[in-house]
DODREN-292421 format. One record per residue (C-alpha): residue number from 1; x, y, z. Coordinates in steps of 0.5 Angstrom, whole numbers. Example, Ala and Ser with C-alpha at 12.3 -4.5 7.8 and 13.67 -1.06 7.14 Angstrom:
<nodes>
+-----+-------+-------+-------+
!   n !    xx !    yy !    zz !
+-----+-------+-------+-------+
!   1 !    25 !    -9 !    16 !
!   2 !    27 !    -2 !    14 !
+-----+-------+-------+-------+
</nodes>
This chain:
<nodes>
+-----+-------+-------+-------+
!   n !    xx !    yy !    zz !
+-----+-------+-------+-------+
!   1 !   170 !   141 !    97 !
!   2 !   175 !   138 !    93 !
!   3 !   174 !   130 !    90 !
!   4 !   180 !   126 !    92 !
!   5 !   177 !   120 !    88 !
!   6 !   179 !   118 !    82 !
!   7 !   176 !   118 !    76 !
!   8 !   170 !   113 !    76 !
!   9 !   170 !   113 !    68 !
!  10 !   177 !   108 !    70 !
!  11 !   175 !   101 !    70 !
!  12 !   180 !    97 !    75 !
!  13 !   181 !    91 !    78 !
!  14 !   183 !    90 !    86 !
!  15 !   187 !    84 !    88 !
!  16 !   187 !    84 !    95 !
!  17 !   191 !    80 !   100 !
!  18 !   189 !    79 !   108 !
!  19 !   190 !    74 !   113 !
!  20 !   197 !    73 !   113 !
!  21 !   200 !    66 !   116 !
!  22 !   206 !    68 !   117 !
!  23 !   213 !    65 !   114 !
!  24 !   213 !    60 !   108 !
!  25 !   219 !    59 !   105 !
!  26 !   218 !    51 !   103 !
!  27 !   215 !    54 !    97 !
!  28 !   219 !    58 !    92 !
!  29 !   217 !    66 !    93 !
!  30 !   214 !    66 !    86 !
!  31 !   209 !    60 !    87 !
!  32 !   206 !    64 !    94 !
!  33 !   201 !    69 !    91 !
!  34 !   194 !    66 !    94 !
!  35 !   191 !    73 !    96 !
!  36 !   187 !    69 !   101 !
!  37 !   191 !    66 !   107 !
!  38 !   196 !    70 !   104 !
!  39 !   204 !    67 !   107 !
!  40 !   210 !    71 !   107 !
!  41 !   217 !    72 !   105 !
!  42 !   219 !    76 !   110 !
!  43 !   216 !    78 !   118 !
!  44 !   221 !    81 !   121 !
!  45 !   220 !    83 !   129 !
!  46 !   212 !    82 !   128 !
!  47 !   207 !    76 !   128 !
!  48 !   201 !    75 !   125 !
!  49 !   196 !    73 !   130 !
!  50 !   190 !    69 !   130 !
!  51 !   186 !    73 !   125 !
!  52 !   191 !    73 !   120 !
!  53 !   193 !    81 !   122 !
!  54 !   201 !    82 !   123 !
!  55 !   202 !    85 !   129 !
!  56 !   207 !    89 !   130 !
!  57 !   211 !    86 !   136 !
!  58 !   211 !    89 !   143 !
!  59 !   216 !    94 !   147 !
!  60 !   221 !    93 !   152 !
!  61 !   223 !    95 !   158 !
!  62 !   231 !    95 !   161 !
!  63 !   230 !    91 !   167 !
!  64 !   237 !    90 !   169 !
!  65 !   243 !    93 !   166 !
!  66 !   249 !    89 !   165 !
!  67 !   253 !    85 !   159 !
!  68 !   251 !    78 !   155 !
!  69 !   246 !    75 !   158 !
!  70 !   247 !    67 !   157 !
!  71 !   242 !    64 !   161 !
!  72 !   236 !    65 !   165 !
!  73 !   231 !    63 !   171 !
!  74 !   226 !    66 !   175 !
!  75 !   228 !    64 !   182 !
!  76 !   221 !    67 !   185 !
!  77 !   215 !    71 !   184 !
!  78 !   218 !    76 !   179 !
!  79 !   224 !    75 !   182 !
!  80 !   231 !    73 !   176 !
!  81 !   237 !    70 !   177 !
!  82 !   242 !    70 !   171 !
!  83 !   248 !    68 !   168 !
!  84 !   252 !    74 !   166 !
!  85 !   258 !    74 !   161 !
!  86 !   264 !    77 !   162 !
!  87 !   272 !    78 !   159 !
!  88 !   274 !    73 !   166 !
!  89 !   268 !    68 !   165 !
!  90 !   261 !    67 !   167 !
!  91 !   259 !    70 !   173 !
!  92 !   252 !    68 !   177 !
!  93 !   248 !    74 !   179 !
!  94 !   240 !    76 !   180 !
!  95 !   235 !    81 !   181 !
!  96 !   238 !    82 !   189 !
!  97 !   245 !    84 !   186 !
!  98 !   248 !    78 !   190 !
!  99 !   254 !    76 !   185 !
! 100 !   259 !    71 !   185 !
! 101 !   265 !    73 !   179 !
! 102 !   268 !    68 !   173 !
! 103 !   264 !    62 !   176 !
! 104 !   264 !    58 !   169 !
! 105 !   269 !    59 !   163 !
! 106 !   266 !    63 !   158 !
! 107 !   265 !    57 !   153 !
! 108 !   261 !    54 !   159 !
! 109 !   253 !    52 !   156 !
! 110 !   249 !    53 !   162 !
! 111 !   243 !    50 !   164 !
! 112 !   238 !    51 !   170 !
! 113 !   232 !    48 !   174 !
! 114 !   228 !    50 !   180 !
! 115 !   227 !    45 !   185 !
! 116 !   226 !    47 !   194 !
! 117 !   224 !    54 !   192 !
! 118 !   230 !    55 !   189 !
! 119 !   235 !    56 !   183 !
! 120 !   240 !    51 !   180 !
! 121 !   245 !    52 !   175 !
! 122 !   250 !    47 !   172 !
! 123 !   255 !    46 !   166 !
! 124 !   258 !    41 !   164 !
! 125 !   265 !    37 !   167 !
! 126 !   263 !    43 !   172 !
! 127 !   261 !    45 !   180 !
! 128 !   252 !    46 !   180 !
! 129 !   250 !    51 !   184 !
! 130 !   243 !    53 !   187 !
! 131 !   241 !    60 !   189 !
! 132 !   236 !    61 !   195 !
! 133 !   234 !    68 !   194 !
! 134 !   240 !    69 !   200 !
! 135 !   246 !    67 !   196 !
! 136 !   250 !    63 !   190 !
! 137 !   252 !    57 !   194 !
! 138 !   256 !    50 !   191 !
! 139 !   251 !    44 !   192 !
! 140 !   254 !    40 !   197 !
! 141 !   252 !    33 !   195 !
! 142 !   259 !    30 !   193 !
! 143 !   256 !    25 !   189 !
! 144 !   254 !    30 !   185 !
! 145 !   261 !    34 !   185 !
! 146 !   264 !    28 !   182 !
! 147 !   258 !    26 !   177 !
! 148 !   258 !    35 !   174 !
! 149 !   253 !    34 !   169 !
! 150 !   250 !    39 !   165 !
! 151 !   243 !    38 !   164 !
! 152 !   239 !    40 !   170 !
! 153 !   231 !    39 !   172 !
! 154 !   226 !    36 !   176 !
! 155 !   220 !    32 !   177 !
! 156 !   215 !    29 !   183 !
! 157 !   219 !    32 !   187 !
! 158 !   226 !    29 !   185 !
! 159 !   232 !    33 !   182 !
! 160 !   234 !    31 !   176 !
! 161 !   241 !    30 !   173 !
! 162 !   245 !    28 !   166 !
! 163 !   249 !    29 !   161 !
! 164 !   254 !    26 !   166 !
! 165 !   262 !    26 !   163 !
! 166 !   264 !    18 !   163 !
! 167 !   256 !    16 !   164 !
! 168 !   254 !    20 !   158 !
! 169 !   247 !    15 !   157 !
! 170 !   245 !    15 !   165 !
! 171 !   240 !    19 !   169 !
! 172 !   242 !    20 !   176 !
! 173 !   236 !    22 !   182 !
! 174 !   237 !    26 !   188 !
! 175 !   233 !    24 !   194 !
! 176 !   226 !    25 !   195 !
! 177 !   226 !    33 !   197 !
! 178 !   233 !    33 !   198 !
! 179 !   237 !    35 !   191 !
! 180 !   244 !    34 !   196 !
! 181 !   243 !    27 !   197 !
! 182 !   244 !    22 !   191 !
! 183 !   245 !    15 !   189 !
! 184 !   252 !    15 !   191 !
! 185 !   251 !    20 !   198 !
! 186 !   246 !    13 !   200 !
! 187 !   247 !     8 !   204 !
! 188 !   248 !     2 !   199 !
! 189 !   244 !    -2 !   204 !
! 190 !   238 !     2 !   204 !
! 191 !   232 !    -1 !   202 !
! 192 !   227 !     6 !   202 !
! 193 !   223 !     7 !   197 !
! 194 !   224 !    15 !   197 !
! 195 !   232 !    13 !   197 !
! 196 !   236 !    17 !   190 !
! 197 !   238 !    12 !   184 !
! 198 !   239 !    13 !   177 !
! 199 !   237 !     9 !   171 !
! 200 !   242 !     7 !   165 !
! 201 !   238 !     8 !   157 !
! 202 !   245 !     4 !   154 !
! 203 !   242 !    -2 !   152 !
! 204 !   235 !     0 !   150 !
! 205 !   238 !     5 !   145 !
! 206 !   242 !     0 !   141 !
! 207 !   247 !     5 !   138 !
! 208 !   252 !     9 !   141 !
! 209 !   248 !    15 !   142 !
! 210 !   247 !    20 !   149 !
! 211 !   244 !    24 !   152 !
! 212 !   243 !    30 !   150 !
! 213 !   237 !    33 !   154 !
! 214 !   231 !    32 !   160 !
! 215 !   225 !    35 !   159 !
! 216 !   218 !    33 !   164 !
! 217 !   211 !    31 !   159 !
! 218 !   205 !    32 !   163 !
! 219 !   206 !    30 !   170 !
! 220 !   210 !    24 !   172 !
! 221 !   213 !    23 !   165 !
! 222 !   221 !    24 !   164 !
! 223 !   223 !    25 !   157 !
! 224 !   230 !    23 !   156 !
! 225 !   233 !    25 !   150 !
! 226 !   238 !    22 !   146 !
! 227 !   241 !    26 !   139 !
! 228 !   235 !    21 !   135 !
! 229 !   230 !    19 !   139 !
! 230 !   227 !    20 !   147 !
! 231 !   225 !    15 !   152 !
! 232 !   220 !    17 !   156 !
! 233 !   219 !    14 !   163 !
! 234 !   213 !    13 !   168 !
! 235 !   217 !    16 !   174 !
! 236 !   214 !    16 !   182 !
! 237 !   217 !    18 !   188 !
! 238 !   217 !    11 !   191 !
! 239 !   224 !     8 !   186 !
! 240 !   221 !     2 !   186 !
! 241 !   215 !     4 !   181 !
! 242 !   219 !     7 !   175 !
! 243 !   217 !     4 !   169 !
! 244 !   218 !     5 !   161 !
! 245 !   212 !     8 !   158 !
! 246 !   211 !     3 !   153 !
! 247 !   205 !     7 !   149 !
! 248 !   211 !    12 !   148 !
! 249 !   214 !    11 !   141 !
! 250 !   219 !    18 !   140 !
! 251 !   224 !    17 !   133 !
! 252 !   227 !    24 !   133 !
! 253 !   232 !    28 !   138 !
! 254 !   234 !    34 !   141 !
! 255 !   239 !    38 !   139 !
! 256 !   239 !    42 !   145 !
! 257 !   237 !    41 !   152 !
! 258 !   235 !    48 !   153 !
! 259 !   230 !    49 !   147 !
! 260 !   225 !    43 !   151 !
! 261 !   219 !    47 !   153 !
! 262 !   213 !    45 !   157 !
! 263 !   207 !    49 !   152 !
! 264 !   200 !    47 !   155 !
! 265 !   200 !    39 !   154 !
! 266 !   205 !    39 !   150 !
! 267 !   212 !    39 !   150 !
! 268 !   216 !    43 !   145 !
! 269 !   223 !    42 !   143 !
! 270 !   228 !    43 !   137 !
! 271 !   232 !    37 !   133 !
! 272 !   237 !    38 !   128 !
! 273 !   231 !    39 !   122 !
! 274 !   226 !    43 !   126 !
! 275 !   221 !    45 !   131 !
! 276 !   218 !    38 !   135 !
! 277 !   213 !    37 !   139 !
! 278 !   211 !    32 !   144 !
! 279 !   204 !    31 !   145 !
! 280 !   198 !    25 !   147 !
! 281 !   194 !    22 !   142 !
! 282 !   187 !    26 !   142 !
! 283 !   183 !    19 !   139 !
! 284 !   185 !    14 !   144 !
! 285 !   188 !    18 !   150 !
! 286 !   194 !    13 !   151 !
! 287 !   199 !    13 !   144 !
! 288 !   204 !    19 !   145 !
! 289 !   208 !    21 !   139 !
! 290 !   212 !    26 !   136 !
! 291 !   211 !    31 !   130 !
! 292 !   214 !    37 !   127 !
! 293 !   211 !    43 !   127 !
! 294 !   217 !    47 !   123 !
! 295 !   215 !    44 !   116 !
! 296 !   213 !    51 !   112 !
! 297 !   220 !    54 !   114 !
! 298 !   225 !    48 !   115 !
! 299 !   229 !    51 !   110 !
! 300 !   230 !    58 !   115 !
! 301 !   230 !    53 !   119 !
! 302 !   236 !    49 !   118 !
! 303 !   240 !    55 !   116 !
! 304 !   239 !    58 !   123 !
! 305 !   241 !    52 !   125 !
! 306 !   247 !    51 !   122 !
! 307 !   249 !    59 !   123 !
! 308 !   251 !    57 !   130 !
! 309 !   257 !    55 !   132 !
! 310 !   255 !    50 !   138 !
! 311 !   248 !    47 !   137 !
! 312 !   248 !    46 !   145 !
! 313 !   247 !    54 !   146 !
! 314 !   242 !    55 !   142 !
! 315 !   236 !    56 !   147 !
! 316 !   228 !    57 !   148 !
! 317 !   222 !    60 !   151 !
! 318 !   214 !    60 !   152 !
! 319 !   210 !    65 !   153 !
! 320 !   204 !    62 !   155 !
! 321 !   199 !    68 !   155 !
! 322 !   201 !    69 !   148 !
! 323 !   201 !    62 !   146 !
! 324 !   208 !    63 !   142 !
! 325 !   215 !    59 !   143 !
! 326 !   221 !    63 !   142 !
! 327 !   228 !    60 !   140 !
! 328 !   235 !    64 !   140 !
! 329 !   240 !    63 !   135 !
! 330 !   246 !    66 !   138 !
! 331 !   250 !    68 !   132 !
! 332 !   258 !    67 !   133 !
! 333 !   261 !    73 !   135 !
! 334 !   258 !    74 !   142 !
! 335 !   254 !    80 !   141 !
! 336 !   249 !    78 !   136 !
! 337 !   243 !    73 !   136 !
! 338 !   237 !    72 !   132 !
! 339 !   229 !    69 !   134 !
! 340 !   225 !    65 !   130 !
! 341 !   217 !    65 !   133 !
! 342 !   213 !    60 !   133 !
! 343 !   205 !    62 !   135 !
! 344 !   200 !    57 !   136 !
! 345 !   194 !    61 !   134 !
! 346 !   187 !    57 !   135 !
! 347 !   184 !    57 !   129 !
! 348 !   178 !    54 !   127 !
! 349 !   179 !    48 !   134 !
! 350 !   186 !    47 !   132 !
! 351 !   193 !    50 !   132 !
! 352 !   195 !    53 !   127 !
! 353 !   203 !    55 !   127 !
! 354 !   205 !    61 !   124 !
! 355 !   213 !    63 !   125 !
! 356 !   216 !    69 !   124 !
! 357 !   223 !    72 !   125 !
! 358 !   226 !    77 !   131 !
! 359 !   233 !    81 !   132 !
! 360 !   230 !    86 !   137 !
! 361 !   234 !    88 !   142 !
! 362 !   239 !    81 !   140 !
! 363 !   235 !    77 !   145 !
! 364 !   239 !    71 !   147 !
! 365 !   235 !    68 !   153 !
! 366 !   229 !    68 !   156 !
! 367 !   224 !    66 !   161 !
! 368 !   217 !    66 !   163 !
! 369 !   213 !    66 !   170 !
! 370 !   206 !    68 !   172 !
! 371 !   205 !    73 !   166 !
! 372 !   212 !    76 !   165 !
! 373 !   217 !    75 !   160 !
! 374 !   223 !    76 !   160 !
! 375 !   228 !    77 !   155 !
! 376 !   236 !    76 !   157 !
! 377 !   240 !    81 !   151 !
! 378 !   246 !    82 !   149 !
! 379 !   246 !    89 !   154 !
! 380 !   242 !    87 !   160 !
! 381 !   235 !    84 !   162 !
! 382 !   229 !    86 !   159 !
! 383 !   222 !    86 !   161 !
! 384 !   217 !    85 !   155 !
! 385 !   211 !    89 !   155 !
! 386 !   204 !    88 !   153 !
! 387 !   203 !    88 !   146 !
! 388 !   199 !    94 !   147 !
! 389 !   203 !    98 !   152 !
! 390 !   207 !   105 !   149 !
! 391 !   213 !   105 !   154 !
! 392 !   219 !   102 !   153 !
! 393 !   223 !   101 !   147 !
! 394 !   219 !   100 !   141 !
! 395 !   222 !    95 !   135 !
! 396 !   221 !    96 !   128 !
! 397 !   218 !    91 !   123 !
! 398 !   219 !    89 !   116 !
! 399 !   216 !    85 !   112 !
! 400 !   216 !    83 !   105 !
! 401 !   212 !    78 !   101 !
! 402 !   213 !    74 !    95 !
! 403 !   212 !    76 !    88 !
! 404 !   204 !    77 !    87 !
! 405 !   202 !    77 !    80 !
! 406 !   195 !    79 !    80 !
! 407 !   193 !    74 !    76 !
! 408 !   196 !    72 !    70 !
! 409 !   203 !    70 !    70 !
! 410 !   206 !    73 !    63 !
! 411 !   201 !    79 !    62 !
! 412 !   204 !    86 !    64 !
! 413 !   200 !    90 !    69 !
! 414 !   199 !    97 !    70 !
! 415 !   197 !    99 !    77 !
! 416 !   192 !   105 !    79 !
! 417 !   192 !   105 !    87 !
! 418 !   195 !   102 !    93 !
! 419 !   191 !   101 !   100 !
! 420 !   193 !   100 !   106 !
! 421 !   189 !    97 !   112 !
! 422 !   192 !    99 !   118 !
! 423 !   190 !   100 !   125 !
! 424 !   195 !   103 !   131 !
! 425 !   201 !   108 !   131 !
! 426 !   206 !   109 !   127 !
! 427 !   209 !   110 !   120 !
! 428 !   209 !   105 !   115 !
! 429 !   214 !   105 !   108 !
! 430 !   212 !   101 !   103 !
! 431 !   216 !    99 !    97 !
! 432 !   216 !    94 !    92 !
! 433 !   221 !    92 !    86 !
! 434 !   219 !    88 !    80 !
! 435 !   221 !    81 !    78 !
! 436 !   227 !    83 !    75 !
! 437 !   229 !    86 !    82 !
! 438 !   228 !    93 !    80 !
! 439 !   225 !    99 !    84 !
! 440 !   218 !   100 !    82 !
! 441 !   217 !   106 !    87 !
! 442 !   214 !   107 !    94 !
! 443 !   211 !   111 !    99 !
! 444 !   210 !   113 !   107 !
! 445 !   204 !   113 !   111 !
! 446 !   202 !   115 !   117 !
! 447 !   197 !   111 !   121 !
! 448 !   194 !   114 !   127 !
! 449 !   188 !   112 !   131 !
! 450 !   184 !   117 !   127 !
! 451 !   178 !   114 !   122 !
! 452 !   180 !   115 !   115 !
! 453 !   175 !   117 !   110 !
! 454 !   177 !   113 !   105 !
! 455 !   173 !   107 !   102 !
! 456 !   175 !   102 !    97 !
! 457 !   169 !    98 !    96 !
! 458 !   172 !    91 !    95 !
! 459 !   176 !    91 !   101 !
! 460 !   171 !    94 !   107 !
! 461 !   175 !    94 !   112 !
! 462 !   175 !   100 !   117 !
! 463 !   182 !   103 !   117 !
! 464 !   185 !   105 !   110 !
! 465 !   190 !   109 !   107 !
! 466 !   188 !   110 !    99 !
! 467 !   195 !   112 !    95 !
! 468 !   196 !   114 !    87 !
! 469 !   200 !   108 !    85 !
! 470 !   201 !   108 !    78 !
! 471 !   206 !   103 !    75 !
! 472 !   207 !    98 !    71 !
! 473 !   209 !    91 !    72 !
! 474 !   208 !    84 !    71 !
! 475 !   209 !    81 !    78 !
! 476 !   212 !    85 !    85 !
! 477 !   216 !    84 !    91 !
! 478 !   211 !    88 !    97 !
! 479 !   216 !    91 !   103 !
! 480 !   212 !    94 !   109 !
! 481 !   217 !    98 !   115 !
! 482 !   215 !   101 !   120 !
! 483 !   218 !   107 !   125 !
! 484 !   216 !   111 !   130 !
! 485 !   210 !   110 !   134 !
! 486 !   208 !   106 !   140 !
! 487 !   204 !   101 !   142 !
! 488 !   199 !    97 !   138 !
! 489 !   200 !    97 !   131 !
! 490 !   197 !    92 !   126 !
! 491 !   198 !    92 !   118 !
! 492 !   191 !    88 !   117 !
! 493 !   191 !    88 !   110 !
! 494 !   192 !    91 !   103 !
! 495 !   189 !    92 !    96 !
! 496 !   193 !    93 !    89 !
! 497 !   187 !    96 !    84 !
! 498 !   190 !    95 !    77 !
! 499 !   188 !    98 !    70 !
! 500 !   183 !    93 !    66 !
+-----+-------+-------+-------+
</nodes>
């Protein structure tokens, strides 16, 4: 048997990196060489999960063929309904195959809510209409006609609408069970408590602000927001008992109506300068406040942000099996669109945010019911798979660290070998460039299911891929890409052993 280990006479020195946390680009690429906890420059189309493994992300599956999916809503138990961009405007379509063509200008942005078991859409200046799994029909109530808002939702069992043209800082409510009858529909001279009304916020701001988006906290809780700040209202079907939430203070605003999301008990949502969410005090159970959770990449942040060419088409979604909120920058153009992921990994009792970054499949959109998420894309509607699951079209990833110094900041380094800890199916290219961006080298492994014989003493891990890495150096930029392969794959961690 011939003996593939070296020389046991070389004394060297490893320097191992695992339990990776994600995105970090609020610090610079040469002060992010920590080993343990070890944070990214770049995680491209995979996620680190709550052990700190990066994990490649899951395939996907054509659901609907079809061109640029705007917008998207679950109108039934795994059952869509979806704005499809056309070169005539934007049509109105689902899983049924019903259609209704050029219902909006393609410069329309589009948001929905299900209210009565059925899907409602609506744009700014423009008709809304609601689908009930028969057809695509305009909503009847001319109150509502007049009022064309643009932001839609629904709470204790009232239709939500704002974002009303001439009444940008009032919020209008339909009926108790009824989304065609609103505060106009009425009889002026009715006094029942389920009858539709409105609430006007332009006094309780003391600027010249508006709404620019309504999202739902907890059960009876309305967040009306503005660019700068949110008021949340104690909302009941009786009018008479809606209230200002006194114990709610909520300095920063949203930029777009479509990223709020319920996520568990809290509700997420993007400003102008990052990712925010909305949540109860846990020490008296009566404060609720806001804070951001987008600080360690604010910067990525703010440069996708500002990438777009309208704030307002900037969309979310959350996942809730895996715990991630996924945000979609459509990129100006039509075709392309980049992801920004936020998972909120229990680590030790608390949540620790991890981001990453997303151009598969240039997904634009999505929605999430009962266990199915979906993704609407710039070539039609996809289901995304379990992270284990082989079938579909698999992403490839990449990832690159900062500038890893192993130790002294000046010394130069002669390395001897480089392992990699990885478990699933694909192929791995690593390569590395040095401080002055020069291409050090790099090299392919191959990973599969089977166990490997190698063992590096100081890293006991069980999947490792031992390789010759003889260079020199006195700091490297790591890069990691995968191809091929299917299912689960999992980049647990890596080790550089370098010459004393």
């Amino acid at each position: 048997m011939v003996a593939t280990r070296s020389n046991p006479a070389v004394k060297t020195k490893v320097f191992a990196y695992e339990d990776f946390q994600g995105l970090d680009t609020s610090r610079d690429i040469t002060s992010l060489d920590t080993g343990k906890q070890q944070h990214l420059t770049v995680l491209e189309n995979a996620s680190c999960d709550w052990r700190g493994q990066i994990v490649r992300d899951p395939t996907a599956s054509l659901r609907k063929n079809g061109g640029i999916i705007r917008h998207i809503r679950f109108f039934g138990r795994d059952e869509l309904a979806y704005v499809e961009e056309t070169g005539a405007g934007l049509n109105l379509s689902s899983d049924r195959d019903h259609l209704l063509e050029s219902v909006y200008p393609t410069n329309a942005v589009v948001s929905s809510t299900v209210f009565n078991q059925q899907a409602h859409f609506a744009a700014r200046s423009l008709a809304t209409y609601r689908y009930d799994g028969v057809q695509f029909r305009r909503n009847q109530s001319p109150a509502l006609a007049n009022l064309a808002p643009a932001y839609l939702n629904s709470i204790q069992r009232r239709f939500v609408v704002a974002g009303i043209p001439g009444k940008e800082t009032e919020v209008h409510f339909s009926r108790v069970d009824q989304d065609e009858i609103f505060a106009d529909d009425e009889d002026p001279a009715s006094t029942n408590a389920l009858r539709a009304g409105f609430i006007d916020i332009a006094n309780l701001l003391g600027t010249a602000d508006q709404i620019t988006g309504l999202g739902v906290f907890e059960q009876n809780r309305l967040c009306v927001f503005t660019a700068d700040r949110a008021i949340i209202y104690r909302i009941d079907p009786d009018i008479d008992n809606w209230i200002i939430d006194d114990n709610a203070f909520i300095n920063i605003g949203c930029a777009s109506h479509n990223t709020i999301c319920n996520a568990g008990t809290d509700l997420l949502f993007c400003s102008r300068s990052g990712i925010h969410s909305i949540k109860r005090s846990e020490d008296n159970g009566i404060l609720v406040y806001s804070y951001s959770v987008s600080d360690k990449v604010d910067l990525l942040y703010r440069e996708l942000f500002n990438s777009v060419d309208d704030p307002e088409t900037i969309s979310a979604v959350f996942d809730q099996d895996m715990a991630q909120y996924h945000v979609f920058f459509p990129q100006p153009g039509g075709f392309l669109c980049k992801r920004l992921t936020l998972a909120m990994n229990p680590e030790s009792g608390q949540p620790q945010p991890k981001f990453s970054t997303g151009t598969f499949l240039n997904a634009r959109c999505g929605a999430f019911l009962a266990g199915q998420l979906v993704f609407g894309t710039s070539g039609g509607v996809y289901n995304v798979n379990d992270v284990e699951s082989e079938n579909g079209t698999t992403p490839n990833f990449r990832v690159v660290t900062p500038l890893l110094w192993h130790g002294s900041l000046s010394d130069q380094k002669e390395t001897h070998s480089v392992t990699i800890q990885a478990a699933g199916k694909g192929i791995i290219k690593m390569s590395a460039q040095d401080d002055a961006g020069r291409q050090i080298g790099s090299l392919v492994i191959e990973v599969d299911d089977t166990p490997d014989d190698n063992y590096f003493e100081d890293v006991p891990l069980s999947k490792q891929y031992e390789r010759m890495w003889s260079h020199k150096y006195r700091a490297a930029q790591y890069s990691f890409e995968t191809e091929g392969g299917a299912g689960l794959l999992r980049l647990i961690g890596f080790a550089i052993s370098v010459r004393n």
